[in-house]
Structure formats: structure tokens, C-alpha cells
C-alpha positions in Angstrom: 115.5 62.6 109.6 117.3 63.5 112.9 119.7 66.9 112.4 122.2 67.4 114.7 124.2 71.0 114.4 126.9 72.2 116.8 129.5 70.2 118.8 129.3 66.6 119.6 127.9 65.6 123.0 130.9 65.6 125.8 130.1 61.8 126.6 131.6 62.9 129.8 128.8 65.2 130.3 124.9 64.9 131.6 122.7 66.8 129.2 119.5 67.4 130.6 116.5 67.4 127.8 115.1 70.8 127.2 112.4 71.2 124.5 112.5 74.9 122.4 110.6 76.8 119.7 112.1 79.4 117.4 111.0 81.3 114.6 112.3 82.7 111.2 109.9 86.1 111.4 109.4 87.0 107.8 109.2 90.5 107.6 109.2 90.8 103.8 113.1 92.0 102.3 114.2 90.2 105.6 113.4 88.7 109.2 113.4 90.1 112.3 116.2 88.7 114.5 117.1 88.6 118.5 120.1 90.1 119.6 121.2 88.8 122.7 124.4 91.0 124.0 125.1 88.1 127.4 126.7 86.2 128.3 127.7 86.2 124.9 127.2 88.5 122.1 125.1 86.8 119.3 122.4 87.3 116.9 119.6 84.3 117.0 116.3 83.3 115.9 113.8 84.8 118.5 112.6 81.4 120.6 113.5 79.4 123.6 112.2 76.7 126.2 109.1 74.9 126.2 108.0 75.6 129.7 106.8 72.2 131.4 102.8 72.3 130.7 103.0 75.1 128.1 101.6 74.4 124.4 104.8 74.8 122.2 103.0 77.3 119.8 101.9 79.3 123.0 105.3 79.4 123.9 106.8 80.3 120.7 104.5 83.7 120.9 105.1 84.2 124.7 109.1 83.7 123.3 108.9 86.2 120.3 107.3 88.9 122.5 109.4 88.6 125.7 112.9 89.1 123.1 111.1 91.4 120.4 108.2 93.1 121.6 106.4 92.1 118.5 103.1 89.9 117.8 103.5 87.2 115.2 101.0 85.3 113.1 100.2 82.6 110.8 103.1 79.9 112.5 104.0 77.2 110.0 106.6 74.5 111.3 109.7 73.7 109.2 111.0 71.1 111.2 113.7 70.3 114.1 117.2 69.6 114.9 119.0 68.8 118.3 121.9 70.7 119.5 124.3 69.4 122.5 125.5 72.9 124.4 126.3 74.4 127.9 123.6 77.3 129.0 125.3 79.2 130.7 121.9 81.6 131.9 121.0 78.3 133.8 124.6 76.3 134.4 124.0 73.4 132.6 124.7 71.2 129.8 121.7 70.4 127.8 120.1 68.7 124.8 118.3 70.9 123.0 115.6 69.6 120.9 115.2 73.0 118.4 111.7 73.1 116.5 111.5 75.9 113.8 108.9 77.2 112.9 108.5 80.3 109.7 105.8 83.3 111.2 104.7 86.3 109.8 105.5 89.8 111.3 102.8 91.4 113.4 102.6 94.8 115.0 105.3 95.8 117.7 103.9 95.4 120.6 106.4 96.9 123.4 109.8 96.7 124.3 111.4 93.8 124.8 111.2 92.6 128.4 113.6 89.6 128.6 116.8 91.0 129.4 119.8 91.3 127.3 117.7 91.0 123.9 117.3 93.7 121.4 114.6 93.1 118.2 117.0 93.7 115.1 115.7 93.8 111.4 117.9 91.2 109.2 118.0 91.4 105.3 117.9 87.7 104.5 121.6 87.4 103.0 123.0 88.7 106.1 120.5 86.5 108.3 122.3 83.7 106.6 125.8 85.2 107.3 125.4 86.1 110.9 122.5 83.5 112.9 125.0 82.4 115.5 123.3 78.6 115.5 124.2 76.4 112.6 120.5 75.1 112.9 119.0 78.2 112.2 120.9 79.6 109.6 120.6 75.5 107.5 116.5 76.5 108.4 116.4 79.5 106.8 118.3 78.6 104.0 115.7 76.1 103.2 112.8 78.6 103.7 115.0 80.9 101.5 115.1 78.0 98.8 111.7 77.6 98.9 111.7 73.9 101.0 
């Protein structure tokens, strides 16, 4: 089944494809979550593009590190949704094509190096409160529930 979360596609608009990874970091009473303080202020499962070329699991690790600092293991896939939104880091609309994956916690590895991301412990109630992607927080509520 196709999940679609967020607005409906402007038809007046040209999304351009872009393939992501994410992950729901189990890190026992909770997950560890992205905080991203621009453009805008959100909390989000730490992932993001597919570069062209790149394996998608060695780009969810790359993506977990570069917005964490922190090594993950044992990646399991939950599944995917697409999401229609404007990225405003790269000025264009796009069709985001979401696959989640659950991982375990790993050791910290550094800082985080992309900017404007901050690693932030989650307990998993809150998670579901305060993911700023509808995707993410219907995800975890399914690996909450055992799915």
C-alpha cells in the first residue's frame, strides 16, 4: 500500500523525485531524535537523501552520523510513505519517497557535523507528540504497537 502524509501535491507545482532513508533509533525508554533549529525549528527522524549511486542503507548510516554523531546497528525496514513538500535548504519542491527503517543505538561517535542538527534523546510518548512529519510519527506508532 502507497502512504501519502502531508499536503497534497500543488498540481501547479514540478516536484522533482528525491529518494530518503530515516530511522526510528531505539535507544531503550526512547529514541534518539534530530533536532534541526533552520530554516525551521523541528524535531525529526535522523535521515535524508539517497545520494545518486549511494546504497540506501549506506546512506542511512552516513545520515545518522552526519545529524547525531552516533553509530547505529542492526537496520530493519518498516516500510515507506511519499510526502509532496518545498526544501527550502535546496529551493525546490520535491517528492519525497520516505523509507523507514527501526535501528539500534550505537556508541556516540562525535559531534554532529551537518549544520543546524542537534542529537536529542526522546521518551517514546513524547516522540509521538512532537516528530514534526506525520510519516514518522504513523511509523513509530506502529513499531510502538508492535507492527
Amino acid at each position: 500500500m502507497n502512504r501519502r502524509f502531508g499536503h497534497w501535491p500543488d498540481p501547479a507545482q514540478t516536484y522533482r523525485p528525491r529518494p530518503g532513508i530515516y530511522a526510528i533509533i531505539d535507544a531503550g525508554d526512547g529514541l534518539l531524535a534530530s533536532f534541526q533549529d533552520a530554516p525551521t525549528p523541528e524535531l525529526q527522524l535522523p535521515g535524508g537523501g539517497i545520494d545518486p549511486g549511494e546504497q540506501p542503507l549506506a546512506a542511512l548510516h552516513r545520515e545518522v552520523m552526519e545529524e547525531t554523531g552516533y553509530r547505529i546497528h542492526s537496520p530493519r525496514r518498516l516500510g515507506m510513505f511519499h510526502r509532496y513538500t518545498f526544501m527550502p535548504d535546496y529551493d525546490r519542491y520535491a517528492h519525497k519517497q520516505c523509507h523507514i527503517y527501526v535501528a539500534q543505538l550505537g556508541r556516540r561517535w562525535s559531534a554532529p557535523t551537518e549544520p543546524h542538527h542537534t542529537a536529542v534523546f526522546l521518551p517514546w510518548d513524547v516522540a509521538l507528540e512532537k516528530l514534526a512529519v506525520s510519516g514518522d510519527r504513523y511509523f513509530l506508532s506502529q513499531y510502538l504497537a508492535g507492527a
